[in-house]
KOLKOLMAR-681194 format. One record per residue: x, y, z of N, C-alpha, C in turn; residue number from 1. Coordinates in steps of 0.2 Angstrom, whole numbers, plus 5000, padded with zeros to 4 digits. Example, Ala and Ser with C-alpha at 12.3 -4.5 7.8 and 13.67 -1.06 7.14 Angstrom:
// residues 2
+------+------+------+------+------+------+------+------+------+------+
!  n_X !  n_Y !  n_Z ! ca_X ! ca_Y ! ca_Z !  c_X !  c_Y !  c_Z ! pati !
+------+------+------+------+------+------+------+------+------+------+
! 5066 ! 4972 ! 5039 ! 5062 ! 4978 ! 5039 ! 5066 ! 4984 ! 5039 !    1 !
! 5064 ! 4989 ! 5035 ! 5068 ! 4995 ! 5036 ! 5064 ! 5000 ! 5039 !    2 !
+------+------+------+------+------+------+------+------+------+------+
// end
This chain:
// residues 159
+------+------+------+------+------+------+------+------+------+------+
!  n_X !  n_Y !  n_Z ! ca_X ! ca_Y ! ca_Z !  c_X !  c_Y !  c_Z ! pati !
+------+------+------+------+------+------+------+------+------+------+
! 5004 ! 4994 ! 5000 ! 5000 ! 5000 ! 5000 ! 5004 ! 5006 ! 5000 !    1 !
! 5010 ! 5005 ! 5004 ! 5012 ! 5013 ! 5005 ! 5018 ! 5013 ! 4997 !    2 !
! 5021 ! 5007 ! 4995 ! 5024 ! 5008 ! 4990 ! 5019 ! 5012 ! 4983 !    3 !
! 5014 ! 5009 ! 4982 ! 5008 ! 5009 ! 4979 ! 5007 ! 5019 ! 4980 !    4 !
! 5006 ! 5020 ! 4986 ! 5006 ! 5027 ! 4987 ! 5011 ! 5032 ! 4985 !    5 !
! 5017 ! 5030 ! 4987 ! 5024 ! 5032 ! 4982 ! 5023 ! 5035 ! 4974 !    6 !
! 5021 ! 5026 ! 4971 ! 5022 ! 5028 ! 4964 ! 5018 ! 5033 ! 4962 !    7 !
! 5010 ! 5035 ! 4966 ! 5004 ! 5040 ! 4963 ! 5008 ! 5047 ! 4965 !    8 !
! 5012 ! 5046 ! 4969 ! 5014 ! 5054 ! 4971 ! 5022 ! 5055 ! 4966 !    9 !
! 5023 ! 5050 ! 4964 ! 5029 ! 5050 ! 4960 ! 5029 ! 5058 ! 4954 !   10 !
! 5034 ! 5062 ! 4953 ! 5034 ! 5065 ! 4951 ! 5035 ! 5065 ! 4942 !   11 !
! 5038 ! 5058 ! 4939 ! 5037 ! 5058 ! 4933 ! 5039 ! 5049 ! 4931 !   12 !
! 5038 ! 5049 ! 4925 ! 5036 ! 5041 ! 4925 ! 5042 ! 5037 ! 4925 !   13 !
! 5049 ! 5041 ! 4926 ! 5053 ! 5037 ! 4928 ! 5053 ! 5035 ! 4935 !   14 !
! 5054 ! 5040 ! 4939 ! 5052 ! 5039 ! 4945 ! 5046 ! 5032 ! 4948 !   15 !
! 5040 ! 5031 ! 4945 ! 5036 ! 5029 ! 4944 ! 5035 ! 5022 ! 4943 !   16 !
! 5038 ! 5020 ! 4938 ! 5038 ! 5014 ! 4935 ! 5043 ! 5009 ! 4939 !   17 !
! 5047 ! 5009 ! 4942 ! 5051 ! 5007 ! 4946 ! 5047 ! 5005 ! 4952 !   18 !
! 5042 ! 5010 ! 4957 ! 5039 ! 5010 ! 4962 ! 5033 ! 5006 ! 4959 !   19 !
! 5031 ! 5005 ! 4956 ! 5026 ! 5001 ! 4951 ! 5027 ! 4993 ! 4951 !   20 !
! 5032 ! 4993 ! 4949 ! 5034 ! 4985 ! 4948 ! 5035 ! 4980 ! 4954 !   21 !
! 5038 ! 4987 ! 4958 ! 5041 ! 4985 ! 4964 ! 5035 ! 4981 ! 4971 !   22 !
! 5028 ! 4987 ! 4969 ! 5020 ! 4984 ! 4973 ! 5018 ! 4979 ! 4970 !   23 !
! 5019 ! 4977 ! 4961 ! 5018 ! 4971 ! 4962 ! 5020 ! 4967 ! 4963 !   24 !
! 5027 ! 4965 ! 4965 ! 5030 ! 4960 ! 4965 ! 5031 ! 4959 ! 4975 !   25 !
! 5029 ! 4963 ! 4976 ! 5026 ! 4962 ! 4983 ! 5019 ! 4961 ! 4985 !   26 !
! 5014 ! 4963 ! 4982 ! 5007 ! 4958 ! 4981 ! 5007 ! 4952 ! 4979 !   27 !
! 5011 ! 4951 ! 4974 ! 5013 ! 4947 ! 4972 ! 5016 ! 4940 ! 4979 !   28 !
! 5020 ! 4943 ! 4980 ! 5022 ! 4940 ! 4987 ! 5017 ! 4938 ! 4992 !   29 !
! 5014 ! 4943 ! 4993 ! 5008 ! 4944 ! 4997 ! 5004 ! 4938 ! 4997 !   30 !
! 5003 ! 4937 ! 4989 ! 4997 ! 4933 ! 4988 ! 4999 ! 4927 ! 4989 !   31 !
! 5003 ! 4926 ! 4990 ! 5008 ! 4918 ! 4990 ! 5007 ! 4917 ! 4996 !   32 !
! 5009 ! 4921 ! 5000 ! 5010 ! 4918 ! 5007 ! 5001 ! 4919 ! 5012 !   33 !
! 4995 ! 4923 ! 5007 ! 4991 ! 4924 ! 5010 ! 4983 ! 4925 ! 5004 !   34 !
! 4980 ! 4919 ! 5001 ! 4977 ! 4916 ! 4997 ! 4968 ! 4920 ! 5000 !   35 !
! 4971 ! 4927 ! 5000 ! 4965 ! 4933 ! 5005 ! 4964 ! 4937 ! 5001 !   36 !
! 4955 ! 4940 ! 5001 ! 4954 ! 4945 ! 4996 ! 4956 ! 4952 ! 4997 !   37 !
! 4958 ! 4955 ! 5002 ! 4964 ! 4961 ! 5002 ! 4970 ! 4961 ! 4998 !   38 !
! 4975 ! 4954 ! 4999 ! 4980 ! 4953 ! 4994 ! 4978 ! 4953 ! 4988 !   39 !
! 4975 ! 4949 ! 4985 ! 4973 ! 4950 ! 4980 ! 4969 ! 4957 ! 4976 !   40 !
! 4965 ! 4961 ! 4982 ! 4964 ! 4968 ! 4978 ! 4970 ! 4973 ! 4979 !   41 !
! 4973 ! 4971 ! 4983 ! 4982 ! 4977 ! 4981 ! 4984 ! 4974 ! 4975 !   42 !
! 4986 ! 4967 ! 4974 ! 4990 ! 4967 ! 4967 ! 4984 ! 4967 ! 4960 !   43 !
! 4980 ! 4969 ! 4960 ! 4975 ! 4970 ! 4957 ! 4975 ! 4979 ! 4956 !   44 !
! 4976 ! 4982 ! 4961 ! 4975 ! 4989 ! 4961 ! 4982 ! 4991 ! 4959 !   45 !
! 4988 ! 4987 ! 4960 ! 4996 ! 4986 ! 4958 ! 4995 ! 4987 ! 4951 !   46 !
! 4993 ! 4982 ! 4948 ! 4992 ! 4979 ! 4939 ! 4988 ! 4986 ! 4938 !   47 !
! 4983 ! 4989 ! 4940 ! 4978 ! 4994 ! 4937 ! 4982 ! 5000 ! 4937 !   48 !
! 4986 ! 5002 ! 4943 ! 4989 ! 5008 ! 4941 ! 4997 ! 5007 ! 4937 !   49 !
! 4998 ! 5001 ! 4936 ! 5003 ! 4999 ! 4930 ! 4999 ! 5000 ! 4922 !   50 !
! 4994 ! 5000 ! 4921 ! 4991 ! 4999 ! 4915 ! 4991 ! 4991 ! 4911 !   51 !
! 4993 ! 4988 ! 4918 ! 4993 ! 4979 ! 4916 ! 4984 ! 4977 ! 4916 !   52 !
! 4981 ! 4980 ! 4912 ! 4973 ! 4977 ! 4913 ! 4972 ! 4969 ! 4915 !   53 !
! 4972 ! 4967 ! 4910 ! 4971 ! 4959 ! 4908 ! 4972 ! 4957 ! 4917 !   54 !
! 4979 ! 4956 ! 4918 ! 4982 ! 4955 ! 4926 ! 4978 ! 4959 ! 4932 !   55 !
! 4976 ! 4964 ! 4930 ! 4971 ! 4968 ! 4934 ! 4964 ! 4965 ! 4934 !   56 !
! 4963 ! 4963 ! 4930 ! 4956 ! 4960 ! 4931 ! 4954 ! 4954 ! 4932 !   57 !
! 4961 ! 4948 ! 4932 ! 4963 ! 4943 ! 4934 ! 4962 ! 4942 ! 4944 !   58 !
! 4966 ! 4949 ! 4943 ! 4969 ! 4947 ! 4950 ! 4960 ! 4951 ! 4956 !   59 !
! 4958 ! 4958 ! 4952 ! 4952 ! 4960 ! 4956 ! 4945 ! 4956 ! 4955 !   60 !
! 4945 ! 4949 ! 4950 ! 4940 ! 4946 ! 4951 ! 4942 ! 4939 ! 4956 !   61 !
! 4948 ! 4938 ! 4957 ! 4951 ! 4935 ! 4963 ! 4949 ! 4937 ! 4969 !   62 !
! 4950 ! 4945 ! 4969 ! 4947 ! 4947 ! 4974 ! 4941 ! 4947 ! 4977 !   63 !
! 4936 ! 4947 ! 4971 ! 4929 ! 4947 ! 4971 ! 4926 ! 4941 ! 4975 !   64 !
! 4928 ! 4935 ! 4971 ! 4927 ! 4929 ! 4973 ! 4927 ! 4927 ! 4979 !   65 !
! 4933 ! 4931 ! 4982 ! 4935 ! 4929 ! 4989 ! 4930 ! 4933 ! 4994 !   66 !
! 4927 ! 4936 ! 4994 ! 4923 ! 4942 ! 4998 ! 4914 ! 4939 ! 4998 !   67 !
! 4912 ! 4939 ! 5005 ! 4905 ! 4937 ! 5007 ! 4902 ! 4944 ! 5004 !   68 !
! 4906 ! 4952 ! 5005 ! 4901 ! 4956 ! 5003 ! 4907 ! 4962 ! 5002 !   69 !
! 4907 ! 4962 ! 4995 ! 4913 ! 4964 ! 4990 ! 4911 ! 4973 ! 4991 !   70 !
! 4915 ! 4979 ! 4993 ! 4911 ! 4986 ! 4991 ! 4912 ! 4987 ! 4985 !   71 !
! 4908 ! 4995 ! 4986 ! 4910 ! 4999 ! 4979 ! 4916 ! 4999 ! 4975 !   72 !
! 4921 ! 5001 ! 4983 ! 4926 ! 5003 ! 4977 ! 4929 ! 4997 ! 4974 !   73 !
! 4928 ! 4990 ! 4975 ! 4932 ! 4985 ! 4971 ! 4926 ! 4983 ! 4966 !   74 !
! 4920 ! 4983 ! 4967 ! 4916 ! 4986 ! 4960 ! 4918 ! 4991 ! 4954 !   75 !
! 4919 ! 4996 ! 4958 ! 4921 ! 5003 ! 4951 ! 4929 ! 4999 ! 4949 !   76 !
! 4933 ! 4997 ! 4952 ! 4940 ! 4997 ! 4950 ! 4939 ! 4992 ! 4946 !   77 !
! 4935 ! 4985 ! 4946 ! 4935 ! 4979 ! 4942 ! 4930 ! 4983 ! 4934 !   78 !
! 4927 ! 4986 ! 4937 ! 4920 ! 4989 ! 4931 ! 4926 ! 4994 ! 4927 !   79 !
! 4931 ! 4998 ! 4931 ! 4935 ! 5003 ! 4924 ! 4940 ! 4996 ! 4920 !   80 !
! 4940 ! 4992 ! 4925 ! 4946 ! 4988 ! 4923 ! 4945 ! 4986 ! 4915 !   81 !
! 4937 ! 4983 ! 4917 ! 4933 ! 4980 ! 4910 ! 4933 ! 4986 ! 4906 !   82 !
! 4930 ! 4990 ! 4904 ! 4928 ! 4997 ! 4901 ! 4936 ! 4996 ! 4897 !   83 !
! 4941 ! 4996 ! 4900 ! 4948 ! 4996 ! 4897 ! 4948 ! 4992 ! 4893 !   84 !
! 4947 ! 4985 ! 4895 ! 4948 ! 4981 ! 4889 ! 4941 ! 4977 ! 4886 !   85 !
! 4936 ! 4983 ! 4884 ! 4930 ! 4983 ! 4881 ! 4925 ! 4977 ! 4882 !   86 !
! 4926 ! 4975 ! 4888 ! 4921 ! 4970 ! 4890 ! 4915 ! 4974 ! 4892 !   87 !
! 4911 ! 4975 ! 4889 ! 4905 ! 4981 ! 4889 ! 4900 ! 4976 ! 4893 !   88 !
! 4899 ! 4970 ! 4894 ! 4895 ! 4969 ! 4897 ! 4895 ! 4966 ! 4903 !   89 !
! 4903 ! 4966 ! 4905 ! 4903 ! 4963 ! 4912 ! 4904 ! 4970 ! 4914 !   90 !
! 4908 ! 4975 ! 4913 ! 4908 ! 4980 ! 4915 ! 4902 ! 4985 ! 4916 !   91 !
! 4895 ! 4984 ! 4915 ! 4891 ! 4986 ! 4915 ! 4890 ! 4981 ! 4921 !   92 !
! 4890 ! 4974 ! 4922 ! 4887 ! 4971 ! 4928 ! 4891 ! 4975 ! 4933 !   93 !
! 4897 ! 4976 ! 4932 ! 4902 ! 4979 ! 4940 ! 4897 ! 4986 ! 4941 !   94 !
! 4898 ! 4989 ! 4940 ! 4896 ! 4995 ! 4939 ! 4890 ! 4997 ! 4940 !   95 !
! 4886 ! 4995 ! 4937 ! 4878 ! 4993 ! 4944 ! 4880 ! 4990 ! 4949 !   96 !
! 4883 ! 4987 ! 4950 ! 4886 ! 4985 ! 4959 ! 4886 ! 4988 ! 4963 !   97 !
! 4891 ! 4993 ! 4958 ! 4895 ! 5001 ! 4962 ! 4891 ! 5003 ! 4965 !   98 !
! 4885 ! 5005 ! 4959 ! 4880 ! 5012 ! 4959 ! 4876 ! 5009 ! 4964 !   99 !
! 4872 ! 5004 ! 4964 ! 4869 ! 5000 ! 4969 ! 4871 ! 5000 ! 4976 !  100 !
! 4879 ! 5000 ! 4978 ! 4882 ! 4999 ! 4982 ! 4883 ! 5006 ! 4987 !  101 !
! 4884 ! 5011 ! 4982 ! 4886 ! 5018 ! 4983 ! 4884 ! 5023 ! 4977 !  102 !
! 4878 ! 5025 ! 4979 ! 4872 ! 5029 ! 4972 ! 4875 ! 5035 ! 4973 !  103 !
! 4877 ! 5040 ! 4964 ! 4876 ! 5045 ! 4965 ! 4883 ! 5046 ! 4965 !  104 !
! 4890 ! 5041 ! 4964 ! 4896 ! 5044 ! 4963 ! 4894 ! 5045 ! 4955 !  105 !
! 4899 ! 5052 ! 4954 ! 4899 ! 5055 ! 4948 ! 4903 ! 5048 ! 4943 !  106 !
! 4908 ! 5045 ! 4945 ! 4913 ! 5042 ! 4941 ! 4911 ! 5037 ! 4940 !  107 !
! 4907 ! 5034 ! 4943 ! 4903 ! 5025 ! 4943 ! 4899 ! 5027 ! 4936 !  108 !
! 4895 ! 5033 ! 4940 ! 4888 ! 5034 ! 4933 ! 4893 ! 5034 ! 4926 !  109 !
! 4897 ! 5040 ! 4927 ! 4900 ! 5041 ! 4920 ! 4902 ! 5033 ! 4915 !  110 !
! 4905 ! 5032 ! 4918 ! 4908 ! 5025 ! 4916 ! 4903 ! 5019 ! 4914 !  111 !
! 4899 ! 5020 ! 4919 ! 4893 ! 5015 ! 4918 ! 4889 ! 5019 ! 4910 !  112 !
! 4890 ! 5024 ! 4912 ! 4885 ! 5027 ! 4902 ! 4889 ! 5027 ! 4898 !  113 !
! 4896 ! 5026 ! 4899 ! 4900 ! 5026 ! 4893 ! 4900 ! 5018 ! 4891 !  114 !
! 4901 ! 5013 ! 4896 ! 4899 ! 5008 ! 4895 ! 4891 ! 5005 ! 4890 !  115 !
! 4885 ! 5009 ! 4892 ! 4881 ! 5009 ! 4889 ! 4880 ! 5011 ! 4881 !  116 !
! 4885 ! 5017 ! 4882 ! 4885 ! 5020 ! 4876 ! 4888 ! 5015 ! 4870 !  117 !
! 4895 ! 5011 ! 4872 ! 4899 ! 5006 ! 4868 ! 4892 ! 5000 ! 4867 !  118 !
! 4889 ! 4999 ! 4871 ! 4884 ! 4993 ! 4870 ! 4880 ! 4995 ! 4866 !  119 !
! 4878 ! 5000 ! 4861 ! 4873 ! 5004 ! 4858 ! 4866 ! 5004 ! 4864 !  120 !
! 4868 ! 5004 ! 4870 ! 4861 ! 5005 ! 4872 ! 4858 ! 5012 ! 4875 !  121 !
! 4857 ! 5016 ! 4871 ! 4858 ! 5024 ! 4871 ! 4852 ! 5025 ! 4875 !  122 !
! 4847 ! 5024 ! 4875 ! 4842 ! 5027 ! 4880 ! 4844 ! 5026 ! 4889 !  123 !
! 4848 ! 5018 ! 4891 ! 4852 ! 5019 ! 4897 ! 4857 ! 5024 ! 4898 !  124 !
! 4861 ! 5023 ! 4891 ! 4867 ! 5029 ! 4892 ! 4865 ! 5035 ! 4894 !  125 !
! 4859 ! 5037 ! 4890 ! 4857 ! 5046 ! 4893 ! 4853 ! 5046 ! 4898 !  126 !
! 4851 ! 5040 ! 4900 ! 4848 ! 5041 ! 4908 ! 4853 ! 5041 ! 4915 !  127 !
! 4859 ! 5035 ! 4914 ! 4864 ! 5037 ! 4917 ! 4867 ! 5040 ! 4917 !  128 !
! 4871 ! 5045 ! 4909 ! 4875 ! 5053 ! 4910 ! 4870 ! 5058 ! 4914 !  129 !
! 4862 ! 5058 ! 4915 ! 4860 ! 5061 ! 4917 ! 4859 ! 5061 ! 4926 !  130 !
! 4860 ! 5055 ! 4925 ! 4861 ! 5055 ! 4931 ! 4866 ! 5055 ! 4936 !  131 !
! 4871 ! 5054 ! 4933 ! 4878 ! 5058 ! 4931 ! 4880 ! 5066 ! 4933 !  132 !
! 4878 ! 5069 ! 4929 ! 4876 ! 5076 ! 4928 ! 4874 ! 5080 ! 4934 !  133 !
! 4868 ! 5076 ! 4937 ! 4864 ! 5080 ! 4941 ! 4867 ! 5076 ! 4949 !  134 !
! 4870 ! 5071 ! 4947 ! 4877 ! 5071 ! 4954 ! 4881 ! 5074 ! 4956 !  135 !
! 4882 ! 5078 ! 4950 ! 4890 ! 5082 ! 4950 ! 4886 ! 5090 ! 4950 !  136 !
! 4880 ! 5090 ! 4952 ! 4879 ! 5097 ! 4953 ! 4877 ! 5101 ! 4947 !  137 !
! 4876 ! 5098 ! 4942 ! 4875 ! 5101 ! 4936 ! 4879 ! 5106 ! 4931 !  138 !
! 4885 ! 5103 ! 4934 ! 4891 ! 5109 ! 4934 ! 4896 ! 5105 ! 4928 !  139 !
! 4896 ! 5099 ! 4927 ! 4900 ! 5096 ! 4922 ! 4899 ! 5096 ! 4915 !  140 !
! 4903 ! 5100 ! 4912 ! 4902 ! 5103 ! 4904 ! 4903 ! 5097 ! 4902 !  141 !
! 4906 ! 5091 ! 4904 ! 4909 ! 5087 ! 4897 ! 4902 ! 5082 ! 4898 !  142 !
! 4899 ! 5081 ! 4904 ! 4894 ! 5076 ! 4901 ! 4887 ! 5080 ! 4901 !  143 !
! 4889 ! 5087 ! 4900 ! 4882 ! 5090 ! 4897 ! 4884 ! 5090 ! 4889 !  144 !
! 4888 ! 5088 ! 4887 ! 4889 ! 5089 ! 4881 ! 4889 ! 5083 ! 4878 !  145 !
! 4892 ! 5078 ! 4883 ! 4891 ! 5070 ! 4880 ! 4883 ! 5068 ! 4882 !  146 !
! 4878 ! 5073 ! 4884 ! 4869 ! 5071 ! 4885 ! 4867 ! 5074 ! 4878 !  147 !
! 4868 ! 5081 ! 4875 ! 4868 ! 5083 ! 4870 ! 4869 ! 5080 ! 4865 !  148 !
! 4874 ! 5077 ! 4865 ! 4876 ! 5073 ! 4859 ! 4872 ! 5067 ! 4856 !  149 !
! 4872 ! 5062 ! 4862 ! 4867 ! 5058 ! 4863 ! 4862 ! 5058 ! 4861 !  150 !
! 4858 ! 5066 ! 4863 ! 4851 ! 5067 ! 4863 ! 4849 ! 5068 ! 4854 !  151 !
! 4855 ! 5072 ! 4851 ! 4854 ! 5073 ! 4847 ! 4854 ! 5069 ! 4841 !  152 !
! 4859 ! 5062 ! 4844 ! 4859 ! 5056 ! 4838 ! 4853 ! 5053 ! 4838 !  153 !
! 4849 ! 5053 ! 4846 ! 4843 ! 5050 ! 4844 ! 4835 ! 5052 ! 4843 !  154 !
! 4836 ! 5058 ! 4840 ! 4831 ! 5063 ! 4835 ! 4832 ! 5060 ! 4832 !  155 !
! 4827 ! 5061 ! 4830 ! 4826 ! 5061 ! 4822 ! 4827 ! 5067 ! 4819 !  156 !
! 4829 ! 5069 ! 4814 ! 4831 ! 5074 ! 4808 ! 4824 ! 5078 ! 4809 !  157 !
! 4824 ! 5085 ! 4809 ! 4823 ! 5091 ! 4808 ! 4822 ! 5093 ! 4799 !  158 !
! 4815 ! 5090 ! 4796 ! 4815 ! 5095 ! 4790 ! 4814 ! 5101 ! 4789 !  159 !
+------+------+------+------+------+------+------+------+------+------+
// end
């Protein structure tokens, strides 16, 4: 955890990528000597902040597995994990987990309607950026424009 903390405050990516390798390879450890869903969601959150998806999603559905009652945040992190590697519809199961778990985060909903948006399911998409939107106070230009955009693919044309 705290090496893991290191790398996020790391000042540039060589710095970085060294303290990177180094939390996994001590999760890694971790998970050897203790077959528990905490170790498993540090080298899982190890692999995520390296951009090791595939390994991150391995290792945070290990975690999942292992847990009577899994939170939000190893839903959002399993649910960006997928979005990253276009599993659209498991990442949509994570992700209602989230939001089920913890309503009203702005970063759950987002991701859950981009996930939507990728699975052509546009009428969820813009109910979710909307509900998005009025999470974050109404104040986020990029998903009033990605409602906009939405709204406007699914008009019909204006004679």
């Amino acid at each position: 955890e705290a090496i893991l903390r290191q790398a996020s405050e790391a000042a540039d990516e060589k710095e970085r990528r060294p303290l990177l390798e180094e939390a996994i390879r001590s999760a890694t450890t971790l998970t050897s000597l203790r077959d528990e869903a905490a170790a498993f969601e540090l080298l899982g959150r190890a692999y995520l902040a390296a951009g090791r998806y595939p390994q991150a999603e391995t290792a945070l559905t290990r975690s999942l597995t292992r847990q009577d009652q899994p939170g939000a945040n190893l839903y959002f992190q399993l649910g960006y994990v997928l979005v990253q590697l276009k599993s659209w519809r498991r990442a949509i199961e994570m992700l209602t987990q989230a939001d089920q778990l913890a309503p009203r985060q702005v970063p759950t909903l987002s991701l859950l309607g981009f996930a939507y948006e990728n699975e052509r399911r546009y009428p969820l998409a813009i109910e979710t950026y909307r509900r998005a939107y009025l999470a974050s106070g109404e104040t986020d230009a990029d998903l009033q424009r990605t409602l906009e955009r939405l709204t406007r693919l699914l008009s019909p044309p204006q004679n």
